[in-house]
C-alpha positions in Angstrom: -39.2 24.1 -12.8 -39.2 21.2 -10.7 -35.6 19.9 -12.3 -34.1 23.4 -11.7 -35.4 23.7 -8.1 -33.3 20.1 -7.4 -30.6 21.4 -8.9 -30.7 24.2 -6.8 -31.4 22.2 -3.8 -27.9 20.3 -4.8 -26.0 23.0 -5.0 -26.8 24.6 -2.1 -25.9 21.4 0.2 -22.4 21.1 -1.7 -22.0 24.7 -1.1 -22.9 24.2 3.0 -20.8 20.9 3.1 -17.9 22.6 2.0 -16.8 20.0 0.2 -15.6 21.7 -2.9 -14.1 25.0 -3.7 -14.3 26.6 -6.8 -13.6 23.1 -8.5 -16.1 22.6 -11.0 -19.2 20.0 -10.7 -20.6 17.2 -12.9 -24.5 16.3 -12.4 -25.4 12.7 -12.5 -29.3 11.3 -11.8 -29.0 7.5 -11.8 -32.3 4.9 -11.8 -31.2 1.5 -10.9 -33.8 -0.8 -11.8 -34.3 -4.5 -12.2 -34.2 -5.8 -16.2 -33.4 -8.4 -18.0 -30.1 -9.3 -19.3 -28.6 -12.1 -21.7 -24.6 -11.7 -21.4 -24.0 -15.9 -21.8 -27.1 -16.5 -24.0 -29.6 -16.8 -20.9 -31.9 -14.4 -19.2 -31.1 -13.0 -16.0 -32.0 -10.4 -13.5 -29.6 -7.6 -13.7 -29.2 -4.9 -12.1 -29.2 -1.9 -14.8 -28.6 1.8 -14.2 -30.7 4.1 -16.8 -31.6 0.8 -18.5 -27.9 0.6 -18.9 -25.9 -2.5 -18.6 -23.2 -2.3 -17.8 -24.1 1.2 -15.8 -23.1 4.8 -17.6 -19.2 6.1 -17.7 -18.2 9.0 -15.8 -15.7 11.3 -17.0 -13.9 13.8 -14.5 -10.9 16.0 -14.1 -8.6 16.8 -11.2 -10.7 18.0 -8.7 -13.7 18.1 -10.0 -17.1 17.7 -8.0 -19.4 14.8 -8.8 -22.7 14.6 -7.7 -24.9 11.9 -8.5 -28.2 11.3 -7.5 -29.0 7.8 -6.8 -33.0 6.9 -6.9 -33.3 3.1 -5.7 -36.2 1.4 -7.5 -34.9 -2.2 -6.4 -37.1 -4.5 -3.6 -33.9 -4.1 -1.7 -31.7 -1.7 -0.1 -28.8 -0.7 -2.2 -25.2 1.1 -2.1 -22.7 1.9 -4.4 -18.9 2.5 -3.8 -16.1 3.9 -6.2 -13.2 1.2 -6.1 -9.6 3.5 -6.2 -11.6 6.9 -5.4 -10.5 8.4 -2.8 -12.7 10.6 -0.7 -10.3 12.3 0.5 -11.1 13.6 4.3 -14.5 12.0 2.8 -15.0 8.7 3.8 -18.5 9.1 4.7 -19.3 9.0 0.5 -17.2 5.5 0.5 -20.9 3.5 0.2 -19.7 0.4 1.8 -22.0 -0.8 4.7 -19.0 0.5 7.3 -19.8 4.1 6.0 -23.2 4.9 5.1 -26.4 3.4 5.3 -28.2 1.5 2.5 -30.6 3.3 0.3 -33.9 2.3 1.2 -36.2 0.9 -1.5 -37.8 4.0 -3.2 -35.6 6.7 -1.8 -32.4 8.3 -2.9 -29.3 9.0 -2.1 -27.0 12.0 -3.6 -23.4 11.4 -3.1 -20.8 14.4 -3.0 -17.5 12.8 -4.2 -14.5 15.5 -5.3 -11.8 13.4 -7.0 -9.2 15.3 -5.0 -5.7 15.1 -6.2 -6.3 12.1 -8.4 -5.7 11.1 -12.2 -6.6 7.2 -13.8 -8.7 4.6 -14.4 -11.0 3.4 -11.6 -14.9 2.0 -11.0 -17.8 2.0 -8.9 -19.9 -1.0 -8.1 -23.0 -2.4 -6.1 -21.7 -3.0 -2.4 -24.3 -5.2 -0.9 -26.1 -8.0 -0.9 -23.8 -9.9 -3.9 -25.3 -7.2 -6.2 -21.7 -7.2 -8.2 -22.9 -10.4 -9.8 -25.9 -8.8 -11.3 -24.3 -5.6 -13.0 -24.6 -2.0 -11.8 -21.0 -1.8 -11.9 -19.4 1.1 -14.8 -16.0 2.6 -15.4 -14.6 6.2 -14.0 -11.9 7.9 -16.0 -10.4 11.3 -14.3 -8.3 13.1 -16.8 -5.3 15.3 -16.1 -5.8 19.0 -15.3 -4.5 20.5 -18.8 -1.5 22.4 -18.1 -0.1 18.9 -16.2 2.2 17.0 -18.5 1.1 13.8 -19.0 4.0 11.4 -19.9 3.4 10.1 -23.3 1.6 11.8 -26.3 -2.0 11.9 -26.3 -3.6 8.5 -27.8 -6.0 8.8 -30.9 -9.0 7.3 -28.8 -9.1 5.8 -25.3 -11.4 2.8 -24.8 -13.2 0.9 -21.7 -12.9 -2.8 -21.3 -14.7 -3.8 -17.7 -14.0 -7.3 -17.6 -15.2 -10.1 -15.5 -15.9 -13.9 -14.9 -19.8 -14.1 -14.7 -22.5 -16.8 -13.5 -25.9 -17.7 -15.4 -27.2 -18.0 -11.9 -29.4 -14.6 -10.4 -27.3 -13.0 -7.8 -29.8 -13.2 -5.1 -29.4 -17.6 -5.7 -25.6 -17.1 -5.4 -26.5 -15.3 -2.1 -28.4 -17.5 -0.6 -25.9 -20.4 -1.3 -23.4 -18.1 0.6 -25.3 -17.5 3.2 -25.9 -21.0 4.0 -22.7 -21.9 4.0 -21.7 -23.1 0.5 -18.9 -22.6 -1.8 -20.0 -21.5 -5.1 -19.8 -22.9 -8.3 -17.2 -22.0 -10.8 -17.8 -19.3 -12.7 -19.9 -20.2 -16.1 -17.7 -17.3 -18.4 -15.9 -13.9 -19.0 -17.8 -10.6 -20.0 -16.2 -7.6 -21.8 -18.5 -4.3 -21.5 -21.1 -6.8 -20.3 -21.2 -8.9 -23.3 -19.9 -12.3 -24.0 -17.8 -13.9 -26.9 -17.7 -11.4 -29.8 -19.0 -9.1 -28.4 -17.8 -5.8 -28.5 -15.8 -4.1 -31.3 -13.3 -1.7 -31.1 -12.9 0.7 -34.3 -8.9 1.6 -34.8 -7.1 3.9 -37.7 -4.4 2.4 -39.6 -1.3 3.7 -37.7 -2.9 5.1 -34.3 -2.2 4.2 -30.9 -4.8 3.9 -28.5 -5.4 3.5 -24.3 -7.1 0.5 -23.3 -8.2 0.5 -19.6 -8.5 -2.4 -18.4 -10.4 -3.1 -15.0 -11.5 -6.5 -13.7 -15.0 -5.7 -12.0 -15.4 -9.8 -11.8 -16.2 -12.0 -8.4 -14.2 -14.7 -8.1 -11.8 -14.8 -10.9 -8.0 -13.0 -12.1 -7.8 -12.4 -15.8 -4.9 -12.0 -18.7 -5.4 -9.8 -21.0 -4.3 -9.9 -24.4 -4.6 -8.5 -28.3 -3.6 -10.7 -31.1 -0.4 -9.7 -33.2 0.1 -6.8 -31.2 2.0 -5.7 -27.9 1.0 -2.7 -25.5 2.6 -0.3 -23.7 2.0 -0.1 -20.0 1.0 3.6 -18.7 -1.2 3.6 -15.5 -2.2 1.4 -12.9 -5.1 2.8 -10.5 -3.9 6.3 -10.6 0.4 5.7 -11.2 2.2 6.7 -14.4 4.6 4.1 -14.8 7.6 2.6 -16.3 6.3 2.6 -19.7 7.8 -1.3 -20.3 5.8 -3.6 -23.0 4.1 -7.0 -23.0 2.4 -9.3 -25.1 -0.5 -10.3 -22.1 -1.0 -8.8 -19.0 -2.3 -10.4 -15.5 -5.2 -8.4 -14.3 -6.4 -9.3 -10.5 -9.6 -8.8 -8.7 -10.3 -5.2 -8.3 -7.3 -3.6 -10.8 -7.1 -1.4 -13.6 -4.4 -1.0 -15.9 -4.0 1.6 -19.2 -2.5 0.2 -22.1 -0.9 2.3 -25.4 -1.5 0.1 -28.2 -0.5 0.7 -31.8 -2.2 0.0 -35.0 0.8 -1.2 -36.7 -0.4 -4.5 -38.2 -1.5 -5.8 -41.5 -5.2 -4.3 -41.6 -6.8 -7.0 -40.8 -9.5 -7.9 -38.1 -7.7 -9.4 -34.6 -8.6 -10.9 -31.2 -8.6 -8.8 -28.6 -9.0 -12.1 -25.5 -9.3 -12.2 -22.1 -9.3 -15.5 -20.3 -9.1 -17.1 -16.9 -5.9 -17.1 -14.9 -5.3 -19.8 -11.8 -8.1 -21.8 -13.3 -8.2 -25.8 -14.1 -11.0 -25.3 -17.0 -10.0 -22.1 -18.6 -13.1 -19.4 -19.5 -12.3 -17.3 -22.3 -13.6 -14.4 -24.6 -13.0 -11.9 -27.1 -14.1 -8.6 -28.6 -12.5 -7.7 -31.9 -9.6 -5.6 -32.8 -10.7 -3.8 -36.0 -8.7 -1.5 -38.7 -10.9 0.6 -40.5 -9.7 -0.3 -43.6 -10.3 -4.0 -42.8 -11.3 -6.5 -45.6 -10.8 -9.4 -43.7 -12.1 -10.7 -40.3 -10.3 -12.8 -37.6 -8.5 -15.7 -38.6 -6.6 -18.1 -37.2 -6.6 -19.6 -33.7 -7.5 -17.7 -30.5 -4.2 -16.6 -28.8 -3.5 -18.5 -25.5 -2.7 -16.6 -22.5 -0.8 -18.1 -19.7 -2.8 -20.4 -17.4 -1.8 -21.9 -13.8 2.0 -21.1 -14.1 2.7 -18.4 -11.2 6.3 -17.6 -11.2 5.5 -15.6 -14.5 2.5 -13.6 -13.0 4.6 -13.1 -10.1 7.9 -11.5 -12.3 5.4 -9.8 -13.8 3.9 -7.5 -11.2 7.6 -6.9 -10.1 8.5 -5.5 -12.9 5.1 -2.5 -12.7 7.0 0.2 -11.2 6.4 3.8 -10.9 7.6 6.6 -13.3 9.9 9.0 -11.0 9.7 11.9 -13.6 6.3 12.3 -14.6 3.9 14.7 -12.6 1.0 12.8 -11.2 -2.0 15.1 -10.4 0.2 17.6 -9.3 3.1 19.2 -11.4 5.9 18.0 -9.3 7.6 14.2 -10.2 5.9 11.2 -8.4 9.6 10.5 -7.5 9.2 13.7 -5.0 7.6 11.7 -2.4 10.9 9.4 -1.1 8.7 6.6 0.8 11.7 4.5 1.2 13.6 7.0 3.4 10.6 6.7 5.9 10.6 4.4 8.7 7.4 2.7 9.0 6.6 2.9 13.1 4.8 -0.1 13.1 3.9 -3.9 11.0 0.7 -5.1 10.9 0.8 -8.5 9.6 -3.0 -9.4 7.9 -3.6 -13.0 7.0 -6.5 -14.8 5.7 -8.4 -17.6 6.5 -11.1 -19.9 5.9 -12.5 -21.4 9.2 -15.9 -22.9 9.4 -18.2 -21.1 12.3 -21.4 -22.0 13.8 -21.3 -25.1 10.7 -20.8 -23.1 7.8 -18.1 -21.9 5.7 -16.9 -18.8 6.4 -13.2 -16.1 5.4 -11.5 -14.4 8.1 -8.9 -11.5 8.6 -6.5 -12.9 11.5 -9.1 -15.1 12.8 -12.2 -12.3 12.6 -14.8 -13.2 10.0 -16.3 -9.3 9.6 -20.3 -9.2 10.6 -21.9 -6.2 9.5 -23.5 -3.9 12.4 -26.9 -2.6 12.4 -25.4 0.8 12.3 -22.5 2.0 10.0 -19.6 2.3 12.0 -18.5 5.6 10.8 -22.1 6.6 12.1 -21.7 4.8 15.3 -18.4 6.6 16.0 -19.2 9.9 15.2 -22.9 10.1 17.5 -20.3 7.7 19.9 -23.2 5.5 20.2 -21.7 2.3 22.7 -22.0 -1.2 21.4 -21.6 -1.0 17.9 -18.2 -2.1 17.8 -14.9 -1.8 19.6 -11.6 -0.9 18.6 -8.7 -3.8 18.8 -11.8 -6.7 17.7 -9.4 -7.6 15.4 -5.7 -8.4 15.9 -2.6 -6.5 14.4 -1.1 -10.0 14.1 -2.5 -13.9 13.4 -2.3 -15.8 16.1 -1.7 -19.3 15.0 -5.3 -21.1 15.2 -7.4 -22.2 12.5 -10.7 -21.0 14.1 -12.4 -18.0 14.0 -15.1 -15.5 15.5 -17.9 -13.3 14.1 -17.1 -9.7 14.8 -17.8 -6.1 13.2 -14.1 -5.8 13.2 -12.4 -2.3 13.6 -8.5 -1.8 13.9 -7.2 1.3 15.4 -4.8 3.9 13.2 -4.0 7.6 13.9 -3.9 10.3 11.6 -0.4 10.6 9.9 1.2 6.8 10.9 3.5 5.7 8.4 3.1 1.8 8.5 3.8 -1.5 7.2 1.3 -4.0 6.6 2.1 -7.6 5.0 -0.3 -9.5 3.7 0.1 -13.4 4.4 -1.8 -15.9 2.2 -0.9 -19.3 3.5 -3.9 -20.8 1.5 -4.2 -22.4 -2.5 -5.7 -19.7 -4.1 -4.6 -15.9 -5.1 -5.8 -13.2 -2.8 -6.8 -9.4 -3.9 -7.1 -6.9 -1.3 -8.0 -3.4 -1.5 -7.6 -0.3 0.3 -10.3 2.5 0.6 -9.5 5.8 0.9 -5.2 5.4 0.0 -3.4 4.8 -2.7 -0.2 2.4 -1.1 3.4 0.9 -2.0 4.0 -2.4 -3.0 7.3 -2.5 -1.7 7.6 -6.4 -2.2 6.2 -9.7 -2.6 7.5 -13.7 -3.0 6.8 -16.7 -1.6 6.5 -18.2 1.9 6.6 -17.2 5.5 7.3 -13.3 5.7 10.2 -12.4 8.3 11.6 -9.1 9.0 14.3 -10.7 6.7 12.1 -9.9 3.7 12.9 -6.5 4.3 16.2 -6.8 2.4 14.3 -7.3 -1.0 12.1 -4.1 -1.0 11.9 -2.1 -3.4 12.6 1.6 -1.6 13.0 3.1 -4.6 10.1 3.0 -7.5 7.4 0.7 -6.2 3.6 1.2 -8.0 1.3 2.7 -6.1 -2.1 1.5 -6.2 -5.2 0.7 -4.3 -5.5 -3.6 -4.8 -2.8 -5.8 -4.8 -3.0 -9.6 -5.4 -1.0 -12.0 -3.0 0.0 -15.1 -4.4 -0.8 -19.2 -3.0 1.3 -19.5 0.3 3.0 -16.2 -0.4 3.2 -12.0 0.8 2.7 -9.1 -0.3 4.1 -6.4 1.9 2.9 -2.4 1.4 3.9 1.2 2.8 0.6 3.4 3.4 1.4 6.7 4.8 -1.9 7.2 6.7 -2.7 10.8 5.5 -6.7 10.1 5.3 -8.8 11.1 8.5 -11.8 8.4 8.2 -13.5 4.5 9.0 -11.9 2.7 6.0 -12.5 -0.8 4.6 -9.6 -3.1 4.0 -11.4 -6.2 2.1 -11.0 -8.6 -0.1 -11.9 -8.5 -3.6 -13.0 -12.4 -4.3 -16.5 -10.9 -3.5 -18.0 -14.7 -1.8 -14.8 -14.2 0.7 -15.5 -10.7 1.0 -19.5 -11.3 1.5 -18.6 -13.8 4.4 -16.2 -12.1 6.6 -12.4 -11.2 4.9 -12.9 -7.3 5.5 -12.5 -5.3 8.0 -12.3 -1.5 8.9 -9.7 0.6 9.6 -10.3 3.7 12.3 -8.0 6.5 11.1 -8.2 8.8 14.2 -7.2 12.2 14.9 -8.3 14.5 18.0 -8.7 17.3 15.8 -12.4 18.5 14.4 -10.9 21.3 11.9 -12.6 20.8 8.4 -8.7 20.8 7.3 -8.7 17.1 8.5 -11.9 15.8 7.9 -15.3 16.4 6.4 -18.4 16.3 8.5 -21.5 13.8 8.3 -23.3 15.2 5.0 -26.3 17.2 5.6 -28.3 14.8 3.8 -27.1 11.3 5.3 -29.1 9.0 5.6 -29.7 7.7 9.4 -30.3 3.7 10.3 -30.0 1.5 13.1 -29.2 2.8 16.7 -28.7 6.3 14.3 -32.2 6.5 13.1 -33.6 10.3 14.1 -30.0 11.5 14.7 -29.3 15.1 13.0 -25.6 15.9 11.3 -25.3 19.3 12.3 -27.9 22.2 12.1 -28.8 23.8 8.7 
């Protein structure tokens, strides 16, 4: 009685949010708990949700409604955000600390997330307080609607690899290092599904082909990919059908998902399936196993190596991931349909990161503003217009120059429907991975050195990917389109999780004048209130 009265309860607030349509809905109730874990051999405190680590899969189609009911049993507050997910007109369900207010120890949380107009291989993760380095972090697959073509043959099986360099250390140590103004140790290994070398075992039919996603939900570290004696066949990346061209190893940055066709065409035979550290001086590696059901023999041989520091071959490498014209997306018409390189972006916004020390301690900044999070989410803040929480134009459109920085709950101004440029500029040693909520963008171009208006000439106007994270390479740019069709408070941040932690995010205010429900959502009937919000109502019953 008391599970269908909740149930009811449910309904009856998506019904009054209006979030959904006739779509249908998918029930989750998640219990995130502390438990022990042994991924590298030594116990830790993870994170776990159900007693599951790493957390449960959810499956969805087009549209669909999912509504998951989050019970915090932690000492600490908690949050958890869906990395490519949309939320369309939505952003109060983003669950970064921008958006919506921490579950309190004890209490729930039910998030109302439709997966509007969206196909691929995404994630959700643990948002606060370094919690990505304890678990809590699992894989979201949304399927095509059936009568949309998809553009290749449907695979024999489809499989989940979350990968991810991991410490021995609890999360809450790493935290507390960060916090005083350390760097942190390298990383002590790589995890696949949350387990270390050996792992994991994937069961294939002489013959078959089968999707691999691939998503690196790691902290600090960008992965290749690879499967002994075979090649795969690139499909997706973060929602894109692509150009459907094959490797032998694939990069995989902070923050990305790929899908992969590969074919069981080998001798059957047991192989390595590896992923290892990319950019790194001591190389961490692991493997799950590759195995033909009518295997007599396991592994043999060496463990394939995967490229290492080299970067000109990572970098012709994500130029040649571009988008499949022809094939229908979530909708029936081509992804070609949309011509983003007949639009003229009406303005640059030049984003570059930094690393100055503040107040004696190391901290990572976004044109010189190291993001400090408010006592009230800023989406909160702006809808009740409650003065003082922040202030648009705290952060720059531009660097300046310097090589200091401020502390600042950063916000950059946007309106509704802008078309715009933005270039990310890493003048540091190290690979950068930044991601977009709330838009899926172009990666119109990247290469080395200063970016000019002069860059311009190399774009790609034609077939760039379109994706949520993109990586910029040591003292290079990565430039991006993002038609700004997405009325909400959306976090730009970067996805090295210690940089992101202390200060390289920031929010960007996509304004329009208009309330209509057409443009955006309103505050959720059951969001939580905090800070200078704390006894505010959404809007009556």
């Amino acid at each position: 009685m008391r599970g269908s009265c909740k149930v009811s309860i449910v309904l009856l607030l998506v019904l009054i949010n209006g979030v959904l349509g006739d779509n249908p809905y998918r029930f989750f109730t998640w219990k995130i708990t502390y438990g022990d874990i042994y991924p590298l051999g030594v116990k830790q405190q993870g994170i776990l949700i159900n007693g599951q680590f790493p957390g449960p899969h959810i499956d969805a189609i087009t549209n669909d409604n999912i509504i998951i009911s989050v019970f915090n049993y932690l000492k600490e507050p908690f949050l958890i955000s869906w990395n490519g997910v949309q939320q369309r007109k939505n952003s109060w369900q983003d669950g970064v600390v921008g958006t919506t207010c921490p579950i309190p120890p004890g209490k729930n949380f039910t998030y109302v997330i439709q997966v509007k107009d969206q196909i691929g291989s995404f994630y959700y993760f643990p948002s606060l307080a370094f919690h990505k380095a304890a678990g809590a972090f699992g894989a979201i697959r949304v399927w095509s609607r059936p009568r949309i073509p998809v553009p290749f043959s449907p695979p024999d099986g489809d499989f989940w690899l979350l990968a991810g360099d991991w410490y021995k250390t609890n999360h809450y140590v790493l935290r507390r290092l960060l916090e005083a103004g350390r760097n942190l140790p390298n990383p002590d290994g790589v995890l696949i599904n949350g387990r270390g070398w050996g792992g994991n075992t994937f069961t294939v039919q002489p013959g078959k082909t089968y999707r691999f996603r691939i998503s690196n939900v790691g902290v600090a570290t960008s992965l290749n990919f690879r499967i002994q004696g075979h090649t795969m066949k690139l499909v997706e990346v973060e929602g894109s059908h692509t150009v459907q061209n094959i490797y032998t190893s694939l990069d995989i940055h902070l923050g990305q998902s790929y899908s992969v066709l590969v074919t069981a065409n080998q001798a059957p035979q047991d192989y390595y399936i590896v992923i290892s550290s990319r950019f790194t001086r001591k190389v961490l590696t692991t493997t799950s196993i590759l195995h033909y059901s009518n295997s007599r023999k396991g592994v043999s041989g060496p463990v394939p190596n995967g490229p290492t520091l080299d970067i000109a071959s990572s970098l012709y490498q994500a130029r040649t991931i571009r988008r499949n014209l022809t094939a229908s997306g979530p909708r029936p018409n081509p992804q070609g349909s949309y011509h983003y390189g007949l639009i003229k972006p009406g303005r640059t916004i030049i984003l570059a990161n930094s690393a100055p020390w503040i107040n004696g301690k190391q901290r990572y900044a976004v044109n010189g503003a190291s993001f400090v999070a408010p006592d009230t989410p800023l989406k909160l803040a702006d809808y009740f217009k409650i003065p003082g929480v922040f202030n648009l134009g705290s952060i720059p459109t531009s660097p300046s120059g310097g090589n200091g920085g401020y502390l600042q709950s950063s916000v950059m101004a946007a309106n509704f429907r802008e078309f715009i440029e933005v270039v990310f500029q890493n003048w540091e040693n190290s690979v950068q991975s930044w991601h977009v909520s709330g838009y899926s963008f172009f990666v119109v171009g990247m290469d080395g050195g200063q970016w000019t208006p002069g860059s311009r000439a190399k774009y790609n106007l034609r077939d760039a990917v379109s994706r949520s994270t993109v990586q910029v390479y040591p003292r290079a740019w990565t430039a991006i389109y993002i038609a700004l069709d997405n009325v909400g408070m959306w976090n730009i941040r970067s996805e090295n999780w210690a940089r992101q932690y202390l200060g390289q995010q920031f929010y960007l205010r996509v304004y329009t004048s208009s309330t209509s429900y057409r443009d955006e959502y309103p505050p959720p009937k059951n969001a939580l209130m905090c800070g200078r919000a704390r006894g505010r109502h959404t809007r009556p019953f």
